[in-house]
C-alpha positions as CSV (number, residue, x, y, z in Angstrom):
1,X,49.6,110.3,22.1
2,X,52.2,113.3,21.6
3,X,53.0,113.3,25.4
4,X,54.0,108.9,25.1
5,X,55.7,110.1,21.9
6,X,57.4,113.0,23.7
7,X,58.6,109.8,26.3
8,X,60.4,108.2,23.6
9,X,62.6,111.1,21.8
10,X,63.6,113.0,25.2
11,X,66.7,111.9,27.5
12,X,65.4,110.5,30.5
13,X,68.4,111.4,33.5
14,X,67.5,108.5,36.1
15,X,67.9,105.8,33.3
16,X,70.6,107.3,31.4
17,X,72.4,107.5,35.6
18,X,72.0,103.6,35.3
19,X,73.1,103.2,32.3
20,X,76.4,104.8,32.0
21,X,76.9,103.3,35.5
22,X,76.0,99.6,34.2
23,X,78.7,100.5,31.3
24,X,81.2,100.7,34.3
25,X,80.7,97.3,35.0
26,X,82.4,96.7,31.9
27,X,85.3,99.0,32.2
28,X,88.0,99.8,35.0
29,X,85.6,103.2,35.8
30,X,84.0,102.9,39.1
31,X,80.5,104.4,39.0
32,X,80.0,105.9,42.0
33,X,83.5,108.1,41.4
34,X,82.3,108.6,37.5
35,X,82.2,112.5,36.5
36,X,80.2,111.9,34.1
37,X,77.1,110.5,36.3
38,X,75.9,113.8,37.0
39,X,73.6,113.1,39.9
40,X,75.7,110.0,41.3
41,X,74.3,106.7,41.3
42,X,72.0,106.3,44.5
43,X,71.3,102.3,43.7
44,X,73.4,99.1,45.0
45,X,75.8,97.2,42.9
46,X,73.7,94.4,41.9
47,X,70.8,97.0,40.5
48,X,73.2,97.5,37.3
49,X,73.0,93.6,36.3
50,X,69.7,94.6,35.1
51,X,70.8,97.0,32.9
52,X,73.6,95.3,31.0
53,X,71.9,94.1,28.6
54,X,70.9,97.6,27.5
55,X,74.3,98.7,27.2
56,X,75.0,96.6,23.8
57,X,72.7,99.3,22.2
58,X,73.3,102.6,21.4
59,X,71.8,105.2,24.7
60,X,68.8,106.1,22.6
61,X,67.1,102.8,21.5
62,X,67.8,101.5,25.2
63,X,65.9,104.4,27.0
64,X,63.2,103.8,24.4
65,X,63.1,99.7,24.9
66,X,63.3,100.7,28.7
67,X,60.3,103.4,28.6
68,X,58.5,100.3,26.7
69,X,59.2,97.9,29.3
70,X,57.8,100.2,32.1
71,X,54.5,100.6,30.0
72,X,54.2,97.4,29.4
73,X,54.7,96.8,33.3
74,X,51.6,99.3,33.9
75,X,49.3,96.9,31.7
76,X,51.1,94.0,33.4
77,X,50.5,95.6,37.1
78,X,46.5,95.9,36.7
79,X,46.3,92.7,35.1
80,X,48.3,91.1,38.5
81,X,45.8,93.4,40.5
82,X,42.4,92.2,39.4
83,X,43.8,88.5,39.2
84,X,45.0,89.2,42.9
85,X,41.5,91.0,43.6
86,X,39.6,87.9,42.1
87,X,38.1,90.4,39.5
88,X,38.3,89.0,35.9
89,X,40.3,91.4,33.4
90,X,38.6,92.7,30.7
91,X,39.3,95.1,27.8
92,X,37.8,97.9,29.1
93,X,38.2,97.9,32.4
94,X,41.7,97.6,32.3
95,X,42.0,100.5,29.4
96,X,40.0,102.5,32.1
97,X,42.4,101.8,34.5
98,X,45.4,102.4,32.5
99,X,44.1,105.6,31.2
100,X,43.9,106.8,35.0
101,X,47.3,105.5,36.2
102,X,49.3,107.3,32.8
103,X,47.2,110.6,33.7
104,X,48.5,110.4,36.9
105,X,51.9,112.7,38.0
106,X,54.0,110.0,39.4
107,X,53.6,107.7,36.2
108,X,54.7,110.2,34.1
109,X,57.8,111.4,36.4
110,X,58.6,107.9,36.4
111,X,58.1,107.4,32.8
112,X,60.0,110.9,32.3
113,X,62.9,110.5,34.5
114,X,63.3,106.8,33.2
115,X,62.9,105.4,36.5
116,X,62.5,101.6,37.1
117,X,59.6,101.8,39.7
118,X,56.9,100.5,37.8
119,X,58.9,97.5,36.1
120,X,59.9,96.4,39.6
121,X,56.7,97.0,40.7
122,X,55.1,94.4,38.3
123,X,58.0,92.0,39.5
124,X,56.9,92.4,43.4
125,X,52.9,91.9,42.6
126,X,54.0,88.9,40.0
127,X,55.6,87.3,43.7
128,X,52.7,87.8,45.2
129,X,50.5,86.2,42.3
130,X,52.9,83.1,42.6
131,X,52.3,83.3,46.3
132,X,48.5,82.9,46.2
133,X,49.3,79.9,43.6
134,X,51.4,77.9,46.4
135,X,54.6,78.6,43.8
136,X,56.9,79.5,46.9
137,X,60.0,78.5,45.5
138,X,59.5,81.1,42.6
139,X,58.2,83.7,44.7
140,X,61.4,83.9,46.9
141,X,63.1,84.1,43.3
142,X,60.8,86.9,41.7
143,X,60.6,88.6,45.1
144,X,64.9,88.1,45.5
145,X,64.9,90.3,41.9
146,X,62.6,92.8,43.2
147,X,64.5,93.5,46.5
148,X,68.0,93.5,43.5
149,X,66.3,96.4,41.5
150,X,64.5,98.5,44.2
151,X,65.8,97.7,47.6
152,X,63.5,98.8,49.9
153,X,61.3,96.7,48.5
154,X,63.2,93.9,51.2
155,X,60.7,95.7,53.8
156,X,58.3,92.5,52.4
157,X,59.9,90.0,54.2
158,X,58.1,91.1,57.4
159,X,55.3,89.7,55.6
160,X,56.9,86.0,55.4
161,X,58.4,86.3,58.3
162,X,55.1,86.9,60.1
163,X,53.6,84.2,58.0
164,X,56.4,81.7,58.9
165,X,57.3,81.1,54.9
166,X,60.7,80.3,55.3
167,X,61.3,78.9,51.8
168,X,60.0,82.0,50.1
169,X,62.7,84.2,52.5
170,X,65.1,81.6,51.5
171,X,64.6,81.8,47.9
172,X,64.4,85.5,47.9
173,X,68.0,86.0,50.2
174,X,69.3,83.5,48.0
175,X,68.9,85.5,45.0
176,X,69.4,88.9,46.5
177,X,73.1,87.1,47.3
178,X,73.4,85.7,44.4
179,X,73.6,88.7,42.3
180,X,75.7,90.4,45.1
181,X,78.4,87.6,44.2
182,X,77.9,88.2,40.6
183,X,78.4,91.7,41.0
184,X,81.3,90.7,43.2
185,X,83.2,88.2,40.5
186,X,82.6,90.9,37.9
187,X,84.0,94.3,39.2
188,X,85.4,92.4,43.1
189,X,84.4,94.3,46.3
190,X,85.0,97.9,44.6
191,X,81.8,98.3,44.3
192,X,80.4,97.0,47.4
193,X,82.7,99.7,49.3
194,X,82.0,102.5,47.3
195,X,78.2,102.0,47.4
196,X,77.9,101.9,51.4
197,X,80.9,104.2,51.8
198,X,79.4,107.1,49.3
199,X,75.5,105.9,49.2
200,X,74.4,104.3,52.5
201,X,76.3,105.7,55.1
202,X,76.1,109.2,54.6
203,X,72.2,109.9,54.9
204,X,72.3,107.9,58.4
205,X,75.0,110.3,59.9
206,X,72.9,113.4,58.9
207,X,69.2,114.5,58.6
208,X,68.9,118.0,56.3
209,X,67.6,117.4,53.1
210,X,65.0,115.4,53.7
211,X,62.5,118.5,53.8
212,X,62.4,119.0,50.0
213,X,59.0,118.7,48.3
214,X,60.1,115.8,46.0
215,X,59.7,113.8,49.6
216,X,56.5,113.0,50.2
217,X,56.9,109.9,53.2
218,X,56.4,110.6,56.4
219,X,59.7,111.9,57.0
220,X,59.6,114.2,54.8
221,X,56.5,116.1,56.0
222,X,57.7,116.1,59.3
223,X,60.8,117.8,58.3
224,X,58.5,120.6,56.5
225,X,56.6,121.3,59.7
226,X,59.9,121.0,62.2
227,X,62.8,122.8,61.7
228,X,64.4,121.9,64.4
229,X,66.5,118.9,63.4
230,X,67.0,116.8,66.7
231,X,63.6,117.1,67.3
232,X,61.9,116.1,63.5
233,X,64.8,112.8,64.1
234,X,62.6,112.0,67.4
235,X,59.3,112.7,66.0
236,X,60.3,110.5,62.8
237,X,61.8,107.4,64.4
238,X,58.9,107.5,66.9
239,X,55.7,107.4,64.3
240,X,57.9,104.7,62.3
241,X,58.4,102.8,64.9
242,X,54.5,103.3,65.5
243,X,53.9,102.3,61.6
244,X,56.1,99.7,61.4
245,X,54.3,97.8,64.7
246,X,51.0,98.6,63.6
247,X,51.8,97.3,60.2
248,X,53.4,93.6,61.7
249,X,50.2,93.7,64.0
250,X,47.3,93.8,61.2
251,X,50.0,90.9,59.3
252,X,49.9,88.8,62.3
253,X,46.7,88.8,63.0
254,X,44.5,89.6,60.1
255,X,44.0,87.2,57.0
256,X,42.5,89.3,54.2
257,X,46.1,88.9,52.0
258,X,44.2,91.8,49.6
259,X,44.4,94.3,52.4
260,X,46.9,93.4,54.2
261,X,49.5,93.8,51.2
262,X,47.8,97.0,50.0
263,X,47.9,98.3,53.8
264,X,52.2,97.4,53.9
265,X,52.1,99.1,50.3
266,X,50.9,102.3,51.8
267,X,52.8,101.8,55.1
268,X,56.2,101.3,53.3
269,X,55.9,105.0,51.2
270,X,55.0,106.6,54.6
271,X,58.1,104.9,56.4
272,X,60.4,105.1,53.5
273,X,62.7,108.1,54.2
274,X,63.1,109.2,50.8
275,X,60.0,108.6,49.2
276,X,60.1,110.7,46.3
277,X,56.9,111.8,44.2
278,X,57.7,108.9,41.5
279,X,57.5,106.3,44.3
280,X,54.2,106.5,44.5
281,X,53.0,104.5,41.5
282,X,53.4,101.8,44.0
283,X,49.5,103.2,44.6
284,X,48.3,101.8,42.2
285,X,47.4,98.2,43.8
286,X,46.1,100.0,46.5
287,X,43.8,102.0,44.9
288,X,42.4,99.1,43.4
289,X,41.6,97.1,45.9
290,X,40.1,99.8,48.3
291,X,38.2,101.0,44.7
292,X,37.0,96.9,45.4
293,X,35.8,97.3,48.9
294,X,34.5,101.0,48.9
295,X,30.2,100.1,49.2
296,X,29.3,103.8,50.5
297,X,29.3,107.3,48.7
298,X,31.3,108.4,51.4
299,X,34.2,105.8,50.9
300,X,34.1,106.5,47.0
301,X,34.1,110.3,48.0
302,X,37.3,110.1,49.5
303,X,38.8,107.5,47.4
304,X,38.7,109.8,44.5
305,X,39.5,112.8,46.9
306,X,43.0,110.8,47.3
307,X,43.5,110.0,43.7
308,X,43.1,113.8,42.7
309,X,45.8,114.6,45.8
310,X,47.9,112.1,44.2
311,X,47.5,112.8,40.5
312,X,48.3,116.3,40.6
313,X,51.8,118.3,40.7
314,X,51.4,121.2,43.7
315,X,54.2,123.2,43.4
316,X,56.6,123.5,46.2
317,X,54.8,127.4,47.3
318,X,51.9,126.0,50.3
319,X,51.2,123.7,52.4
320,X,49.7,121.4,49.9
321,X,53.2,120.7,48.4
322,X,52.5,117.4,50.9
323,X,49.6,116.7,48.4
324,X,51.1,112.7,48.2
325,X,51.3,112.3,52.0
326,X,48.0,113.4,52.4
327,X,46.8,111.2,49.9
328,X,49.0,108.4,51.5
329,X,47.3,108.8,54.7
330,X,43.8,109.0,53.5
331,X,44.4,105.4,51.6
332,X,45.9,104.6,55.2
333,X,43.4,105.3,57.4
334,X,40.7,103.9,54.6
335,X,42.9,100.5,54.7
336,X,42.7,100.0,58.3
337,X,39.4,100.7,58.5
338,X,38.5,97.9,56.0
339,X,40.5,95.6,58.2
340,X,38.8,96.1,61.0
């Protein structure tokens, strides 16, 4: 109880980032070139729409309404899972559940830093809810919010794509352009420039960095192990290439919609190049559903064996510092073995 009251009295920096950046939409000040956004704002334009509303209250009550929101989001993510999972919701069960997700390190760097991963989270499972219930329409609109607030959540669409769901990609570009235009009436292309000129383009021309231990994809273990930085380039765009084919291959062809979006979960935080340690609350769904289809001791064995890799904060001293990749890649190889 002291550590969710803790949540609500300290200053989270990630929010508070988006905040005073979503205050710029309202001003002449143009965020990404704002002094006072100490650790610049790494999010397109649009992101900030969802923050506006927050702005009309004074910086503490919003950080407390937004650290709400994202615990909320928790409850409303493992209800989503066992309704995805076929596996009726109760009480208890999802209290058990919840209690092991807020132990968890990367809930509580999420809920500490004020990040917005598990609020978009909920909105990316709610897509696929609508999906199962033939709602397509709405699921390109839920789905079109979730690529707004975390973009690389747009790595989905390979999903429809390979499915042929054209309306729920229509629906989702739609509003992914939609709030680009609003963003553009309000603030004109300003914005839009500053973001790909300051944000985007930069990380693309150069590869250093990505080696810190906050990264736990697959880029940046490799960068860990290979100093040499031509080479870690190579050896990254090759096994994402690898993951990324792999990963359109078990969509194509395999029809088990539980695995397959738990298996592009756990692709998507190997692949992404930046995948820092809150990211990986994205886990959750996956845990669940290989919790579902684990029938040996063995399978629980190493289930849990990944949970405690991911629950835990190593600190950046050994090699275990890629605790979360590990665990990544143990869910991995314990996905594709279920879809076999």
């Amino acid at each position: 109880m002291e550590g969710i009251i803790r949540l609500f009295t300290t200053i989270a920096p990630d929010f508070q980032v988006l905040w005073l950046a979503a205050k710029d939409l309202l001003t002449s000040s143009n965020p990404y070139q704002n002094p006072q956004i100490f650790t610049g704002v790494g999010y397109p334009p649009n992101t900030l729409l969802f923050y506006l509303p927050l702005t009309i209250m004074n910086y503490q009550l919003a950080q407390n309404l937004f650290t709400l929101l994202s615990l909320l989001s928790i409850l409303g993510i493992i209800y989503l899972s066992l309704n995805l999972l076929k596996i009726k919701p109760t009480y208890i069960l999802e209290i058990s559940i919840f209690i092991v997700v807020i132990i968890a390190f990367p809930t509580k760097f999420t809920l500490g830093m004020g990040q917005n991963n598990l609020i978009t989270f909920f909105l990316l499972l709610l897509s696929f809810y609508l999906y199962l219930k033939k709602n397509y329409k709405w699921t390109g609109i839920v789905l079109g919010l979730s690529f707004s607030f975390k973009t690389i959540f747009i790595y989905f669409l390979i999903y429809y794509i390979l499915k042929k769901e054209w309306k729920v990609i229509v629906y989702s570009i739609l509003t992914l352009i939609l709030t680009t235009i609003i963003i553009y009436l309000i603030r004109g292309n300003l914005y839009l420039y500053s973001y790909y000129t300051q944000v985007v383009l930069p990380p693309l021309s150069r590869f250093e960095g990505r080696e810190i231990y906050y990264n736990q994809g697959l880029s940046g273990f490799i960068s860990r192990m290979v100093t040499d930085i031509d080479l870690r380039k190579n050896l990254t765009a090759l096994t994402s290439l690898i993951l990324i084919s792999v990963n359109a291959y078990i969509i194509f062809t395999k029809n088990k919609f539980d695995l397959v979006i738990s298996f592009t979960i756990i692709t998507l935080l190997l692949l992404d190049s930046l995948a820092w340690q809150h990211h990986f609350v994205f886990l959750i769904f996956p845990f669940i559903v290989l919790i579902k289809y684990s029938k040996s001791v063995m399978s629980i064995i190493v289930i849990l064996s990944s949970y405690v890799l991911a629950a835990i904060n190593v600190p950046d001293i050994t090699f275990l510092s890629s605790n979360l990749f590990f665990a990544t890649l143990l869910l991995y190889i314990m996905n594709l073995k279920y879809l076999k």
